[in-house]
N, C-alpha and C positions, 0 to 999 in steps of 0.2 A: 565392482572395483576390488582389484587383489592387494591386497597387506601386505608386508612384509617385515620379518626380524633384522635388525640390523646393529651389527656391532663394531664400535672401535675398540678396540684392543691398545691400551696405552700402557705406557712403563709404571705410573701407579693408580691408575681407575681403569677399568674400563667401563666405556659409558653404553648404553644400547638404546633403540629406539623402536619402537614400531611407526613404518612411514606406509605409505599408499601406495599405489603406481604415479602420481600425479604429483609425488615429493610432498604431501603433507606428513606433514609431524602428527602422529594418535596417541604417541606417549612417549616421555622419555625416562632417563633412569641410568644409575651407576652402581658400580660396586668395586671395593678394593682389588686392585691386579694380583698376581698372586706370580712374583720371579719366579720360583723354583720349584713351584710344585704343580705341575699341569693338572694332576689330579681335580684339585681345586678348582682351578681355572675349569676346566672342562666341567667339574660340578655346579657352579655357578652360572654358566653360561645354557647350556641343558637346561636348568631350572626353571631361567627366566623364557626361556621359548617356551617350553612346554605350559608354564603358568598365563602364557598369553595364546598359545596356538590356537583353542579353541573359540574364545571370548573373541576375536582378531582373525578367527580367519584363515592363519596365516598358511602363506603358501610359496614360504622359500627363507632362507637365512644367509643374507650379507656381511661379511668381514671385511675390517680395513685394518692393518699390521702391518708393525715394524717389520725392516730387513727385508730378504731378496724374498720375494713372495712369486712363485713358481703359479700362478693361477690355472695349469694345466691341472698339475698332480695334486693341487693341493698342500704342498712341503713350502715349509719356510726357512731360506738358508741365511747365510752370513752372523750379521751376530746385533743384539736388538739391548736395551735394559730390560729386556725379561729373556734369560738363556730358555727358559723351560718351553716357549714355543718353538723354539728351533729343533724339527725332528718330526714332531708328530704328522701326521696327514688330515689337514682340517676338513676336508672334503669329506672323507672315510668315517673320518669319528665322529662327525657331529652328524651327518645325514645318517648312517645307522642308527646314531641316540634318539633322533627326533624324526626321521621318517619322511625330510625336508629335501629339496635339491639346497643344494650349497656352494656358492661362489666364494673365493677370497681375492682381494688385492692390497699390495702396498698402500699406507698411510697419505703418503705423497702424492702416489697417484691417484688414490682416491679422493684427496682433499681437490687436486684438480679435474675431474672427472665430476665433481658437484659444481663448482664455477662454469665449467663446459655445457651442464644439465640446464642448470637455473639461474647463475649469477652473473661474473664480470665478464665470463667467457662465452654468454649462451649463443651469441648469434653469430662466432667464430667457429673455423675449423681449423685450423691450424695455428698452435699459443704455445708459447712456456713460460709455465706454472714454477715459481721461486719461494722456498720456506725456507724464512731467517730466522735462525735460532740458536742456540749452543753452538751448530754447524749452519749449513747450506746443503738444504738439499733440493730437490725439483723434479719437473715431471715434463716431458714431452706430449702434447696432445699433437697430432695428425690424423686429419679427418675425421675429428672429433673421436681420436681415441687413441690410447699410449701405448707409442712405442717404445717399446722396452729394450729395442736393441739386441745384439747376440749374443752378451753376457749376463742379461739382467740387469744393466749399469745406467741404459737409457736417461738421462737426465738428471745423473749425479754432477753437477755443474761445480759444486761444492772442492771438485778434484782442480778445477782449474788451474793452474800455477800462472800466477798474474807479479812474481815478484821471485829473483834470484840474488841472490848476495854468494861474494868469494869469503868462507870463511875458514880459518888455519891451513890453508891452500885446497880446500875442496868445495862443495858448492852447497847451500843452504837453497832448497827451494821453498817457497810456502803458496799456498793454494787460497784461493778465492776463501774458504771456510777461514784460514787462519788470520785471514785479512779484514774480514766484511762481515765476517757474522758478529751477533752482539755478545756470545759468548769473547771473541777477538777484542770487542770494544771494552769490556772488562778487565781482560789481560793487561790490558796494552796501559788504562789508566792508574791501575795496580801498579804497574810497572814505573811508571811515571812518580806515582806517588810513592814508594817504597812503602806497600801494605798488600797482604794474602788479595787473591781475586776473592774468596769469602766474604770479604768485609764487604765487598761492592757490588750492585744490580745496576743493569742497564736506566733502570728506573731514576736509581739515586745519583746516574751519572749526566742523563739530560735533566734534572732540578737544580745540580750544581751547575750545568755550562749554564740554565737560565738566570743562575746566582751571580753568574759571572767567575766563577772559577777557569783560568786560563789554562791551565791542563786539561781540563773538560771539555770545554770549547774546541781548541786544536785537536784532540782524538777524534772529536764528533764527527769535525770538517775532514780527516782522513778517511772517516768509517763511512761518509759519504761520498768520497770521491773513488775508494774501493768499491764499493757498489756502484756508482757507475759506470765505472770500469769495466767490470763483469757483465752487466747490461749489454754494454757497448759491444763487447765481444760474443752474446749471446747472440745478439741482434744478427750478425753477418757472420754466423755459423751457421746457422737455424731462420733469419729472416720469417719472424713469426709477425700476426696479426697485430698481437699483445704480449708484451710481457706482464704475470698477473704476480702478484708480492702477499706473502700470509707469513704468517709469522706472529707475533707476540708486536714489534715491532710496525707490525702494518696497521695497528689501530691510532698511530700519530699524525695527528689532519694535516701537517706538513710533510709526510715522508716524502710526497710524488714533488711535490715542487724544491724539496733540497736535493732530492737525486737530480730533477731535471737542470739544475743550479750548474751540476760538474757533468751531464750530457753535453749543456751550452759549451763546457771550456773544452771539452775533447773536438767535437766537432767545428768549432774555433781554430782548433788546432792542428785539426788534419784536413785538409782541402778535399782531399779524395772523397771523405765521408760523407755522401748526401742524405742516407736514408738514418730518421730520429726515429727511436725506438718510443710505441706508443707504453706507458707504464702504466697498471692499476692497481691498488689492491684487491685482496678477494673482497666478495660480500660477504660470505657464509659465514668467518671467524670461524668459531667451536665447531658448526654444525655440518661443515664444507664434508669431512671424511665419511660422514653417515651418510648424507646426499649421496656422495659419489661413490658409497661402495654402493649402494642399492644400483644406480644408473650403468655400475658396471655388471653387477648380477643382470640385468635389462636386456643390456646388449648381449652377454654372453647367451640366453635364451634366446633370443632371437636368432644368434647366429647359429646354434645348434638346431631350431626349428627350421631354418634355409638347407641348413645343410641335409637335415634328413628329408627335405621334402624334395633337393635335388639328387 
């Protein structure tokens, strides 16, 4: 049975694991992220391989990272809450330091690439994968594996624009993130109430609509009908298996049945629309990115062992 190192790389921990081939957990573990000084980072990450390579086995090291994550070269572009990964070649530097093969991929993807493996997606092949959070972002699985698209953009859903306003004679568009994510739903009650979004969390805004706060209340039922909106539209873009939901927000035992609440009124509403989108959240919560960066180092072995053998 092969081991393996596996790290998520987050804007302030990164956490790591040693997993199996068979998705067991043999240890887990974190350490503060470290913005701007790769040095660091790449100190810290080193350590903990090397301190487990032997004792474990190990015989390969998974990343999962923010931003446009080039899984060929190893580079990570765009732009993440840590600038200091953007640049280096993780494939390069860490397999020299440790003597390891080394895959990396996107966070997103990887979070659904572990639901694809073990969880809400395992016995799917074709799904998208939706994380609600500050923004909206997502992942395309096809045939049980992500497509990325020809920019790297594959399943930025978050870009959608679901809402245009005329305003001082030119056009305001806002996107599926500015609408539906709970960072939005913060804004938007801020806004309402006349006080900083700082003062407010997602958290302290469904306590007051349960309080019966009517500002709370009505943004809630927006923030759900903008999500299913976005659903609706993923649906008959992509006509996936599943649509899977993670997030910070996918741990609320009601989310699937309020979304499915304003599926009912859309579909109500448009005759034409027969096919309802199936909704789940993930399983995995925390642990989905570590799963699915390892299942993606899996596949990428594989494919390169077909390849040289054809």
């Amino acid at each position: 049975m092969k081991n393996y190192m596996v790290f998520d790389v987050g804007g302030t921990n990164t956490k790591y694991a040693v997993i199996n081939e068979n998705g067991e957990f043999l240890k887990k573990g974190d350490f503060p992220s470290t913005q701007h000084d790769f040095d660091k980072l790449q100190y810290d990450i080193v350590s903990v391989t090397l301190e487990n390579k032997e004792k474990y086995q190990v015989a390969g090291i998974a990343f999962s990272c923010p931003g446009g994550v080039d899984s060929d070269t190893g580079i990570i572009g765009g732009a993440s809450a840590l600038p200091c990964i953007h640049g280096p070649n993780f494939k390069q530097i860490f397999r020299e330091a440790t003597g390891l093969p080394v895959e990396i991929e996107n966070d997103a993807n990887s979070a659904a690439l572990g639901e694809v493996w073990k969880g809400a997606a395992k016995d799917n092949q074709n799904v998208m994968f939706t994380i609600i959070g500050t923004g909206i972002g997502g992942a395309v699985i096809k045939d049980r594996k992500i497509h990325k698209g020809a920019h790297l953009h594959g399943g930025e859903i978050g870009y959608m624009i679901l809402n245009v306003q005329n305003q001082n004679g030119g056009y305001a568009f806002r996107t599926w993130s500015h609408l539906a994510a709970t960072g939005a739903l913060v804004k938007e009650v801020a806004r309402v109430k006349g006080v900083a979004p700082s003062e407010l969390n997602g958290k302290k805004i469904f306590e007051a609509a349960e309080a019966g706060d009517q500002d709370c209340i009505d943004a809630i039922e927006n923030f759900y009908l903008y999500l299913a909106q976005g659903i609706y539209n993923i649906q008959y873009v992509y006509d996936p298996e599943k649509i899977i939901i993670g997030g910070a927000i996918s741990s609320r035992t009601d989310l699937i049945e309020k979304i499915d609440e304003k599926i009912d009124l859309i579909l109500e509403s448009l005759e034409i629309a027969k096919v309802r989108p199936v909704i789940e959240v993930c399983h995995f919560k925390n642990d989905a990115n570590l799963l699915g960066a390892l299942f993606h180092f899996l596949q990428r072995q594989e494919e390169q062992m077909a390849a040289s053998i054809s």
